[in-house]
N, C-alpha and C positions, 0 to 999 in steps of 0.2 A: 315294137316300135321304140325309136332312141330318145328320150328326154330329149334333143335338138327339134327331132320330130315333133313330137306333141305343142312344146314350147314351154312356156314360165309362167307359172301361176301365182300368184300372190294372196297368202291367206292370211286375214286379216283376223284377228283371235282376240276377243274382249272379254274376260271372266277372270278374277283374279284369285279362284281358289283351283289348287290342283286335282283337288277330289272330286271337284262338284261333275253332274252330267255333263254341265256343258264342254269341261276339260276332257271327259270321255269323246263327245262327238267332233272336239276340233282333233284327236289323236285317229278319230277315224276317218276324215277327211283328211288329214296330212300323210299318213300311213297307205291307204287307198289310194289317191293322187299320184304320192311316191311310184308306187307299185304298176298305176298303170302306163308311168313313162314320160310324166312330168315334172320337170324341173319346180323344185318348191321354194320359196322363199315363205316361210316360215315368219311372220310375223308376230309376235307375242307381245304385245302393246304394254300390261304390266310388268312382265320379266322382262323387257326389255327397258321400263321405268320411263315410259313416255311421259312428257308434262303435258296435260291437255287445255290447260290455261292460255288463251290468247292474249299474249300481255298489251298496257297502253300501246308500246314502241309497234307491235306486230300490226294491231288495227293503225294506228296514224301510215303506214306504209304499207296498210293492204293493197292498193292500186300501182305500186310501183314496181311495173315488173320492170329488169328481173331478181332485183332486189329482194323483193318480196319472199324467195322460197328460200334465201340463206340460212334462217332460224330452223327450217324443216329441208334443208336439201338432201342429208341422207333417204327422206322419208320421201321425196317427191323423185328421187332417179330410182327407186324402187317400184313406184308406180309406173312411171315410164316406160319402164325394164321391161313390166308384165305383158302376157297375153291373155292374161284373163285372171280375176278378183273372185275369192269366194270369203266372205265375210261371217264369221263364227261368233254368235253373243247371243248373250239372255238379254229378253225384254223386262225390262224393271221399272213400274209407274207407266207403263204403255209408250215409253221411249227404249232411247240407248242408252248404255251405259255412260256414266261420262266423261270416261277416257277414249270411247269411241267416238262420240258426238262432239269432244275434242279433237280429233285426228280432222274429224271431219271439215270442222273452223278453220284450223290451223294449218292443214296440208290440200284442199282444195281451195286453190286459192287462185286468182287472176291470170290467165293464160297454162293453170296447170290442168282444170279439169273444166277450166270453161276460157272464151275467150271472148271478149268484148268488141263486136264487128257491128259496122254501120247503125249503131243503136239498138243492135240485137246482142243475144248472147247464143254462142254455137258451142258445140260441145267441144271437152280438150283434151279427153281421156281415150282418143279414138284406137290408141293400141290395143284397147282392151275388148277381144270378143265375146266372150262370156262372161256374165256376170250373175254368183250364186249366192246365195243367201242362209244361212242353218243357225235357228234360233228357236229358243224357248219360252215360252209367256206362262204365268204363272196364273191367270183367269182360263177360264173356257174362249173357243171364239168369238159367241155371241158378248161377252164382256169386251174385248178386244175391237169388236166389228162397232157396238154400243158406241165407243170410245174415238171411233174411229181408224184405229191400228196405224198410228203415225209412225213405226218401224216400219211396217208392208210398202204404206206408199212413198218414202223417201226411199226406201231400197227401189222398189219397181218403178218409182217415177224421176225423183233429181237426180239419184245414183247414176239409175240406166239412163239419162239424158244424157249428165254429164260424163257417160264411158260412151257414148255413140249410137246408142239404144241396142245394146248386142243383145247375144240369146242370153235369155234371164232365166232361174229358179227360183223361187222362195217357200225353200223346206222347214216347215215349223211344225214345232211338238206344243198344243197349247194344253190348260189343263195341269202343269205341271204338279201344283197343290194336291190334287188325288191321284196324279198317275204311280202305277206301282209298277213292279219289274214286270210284268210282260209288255206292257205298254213300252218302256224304258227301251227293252231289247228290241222290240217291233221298231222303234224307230230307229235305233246303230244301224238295222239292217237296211231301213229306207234310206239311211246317209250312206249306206256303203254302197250299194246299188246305183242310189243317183251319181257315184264319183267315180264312180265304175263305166259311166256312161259319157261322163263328165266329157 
């Protein structure tokens, strides 16, 4: 099947070291993906040297669309672009990272991933059919669950509101503090299967 076929996936990469696992499992998402006929846009938020700082000027003119997405408009016709978002980062302090949790401030913003109707708010990200998740937490998941796991439910709940509520995953390796290599490879294998399926 042709990469036109499948469509454009947008993978969102939060981890700023190249060695770490998690640099392993955004290579195997994006490699997999590739492979089975999706167009990738490849997003590398550090290598790519995102600022994730919402400046005064950005908030005083968060409401003014469509002004509003100038500061991030490379970054918001890329979402646009997509047909589906798989999101790559380690959980750190039982959030995001903060260049991701910046992306998120700064580029979901008023009429891009939501829209403000009749005193409601409706979703704005409706190109997007699937929406994946592959992340690492360094507690077990009873610490995580404990904590509440504020990564799980903004990916499964304002992510997928604001993409249209597509088909969701959220693949996570927790644990990472004692896992050793079988554990490590058991899950490349569950990321390469899930994107194989993708």
């Amino acid at each position: 099947m042709s990469a036109a076929a499948k469509g454009r996936v947008l993978v969102l990469y939060a981890h700023p070291v190249p060695e770490s696992f998690n640099a392993a499992v955004h290579r195997t998402v994006v490699e997999t993906l590739g492979a089975k006929g999706w167009e990738v846009d490849d997003c590398d938020l550090n290598a790519e040297g995102f600022q994730p700082v919402l400046t005064m000027e950005e908030r005083r003119t968060y409401h003014e669309v469509p002004d509003n997405i100038d500061p991030v408009k490379p970054y918001v016709e890329r979402l646009r672009a997509a047909d589906a978002l798989v999101m790559v980062f380690p959980v750190w302090n039982f959030g995001y990272p903060a260049i991701l949790k910046g992306f998120l401030d700064r580029v979901f913003l008023p009429d891009v991933s939501f829209k403000l109707e009749g005193g409601g708010v409706r979703p704005g990200l409706t190109n997007i059919r699937k929406l994946y998740a592959c992340t690492t937490y360094g507690g077990t998941r009873m610490r995580a669950w404990l904590n509440g796991d504020p990564p799980r439910k903004c990916v499964t709940r304002a992510v997928w509101y604001a993409c249209g509520m597509p088909a969701k995953r959220y693949i996570a390796l927790y644990d990472m503090n004692n896992n050793r290599e079988p554990q490590l490879k058991a899950h490349l294998e569950r990321v390469r299967r899930e994107m194989e399926a993708f």
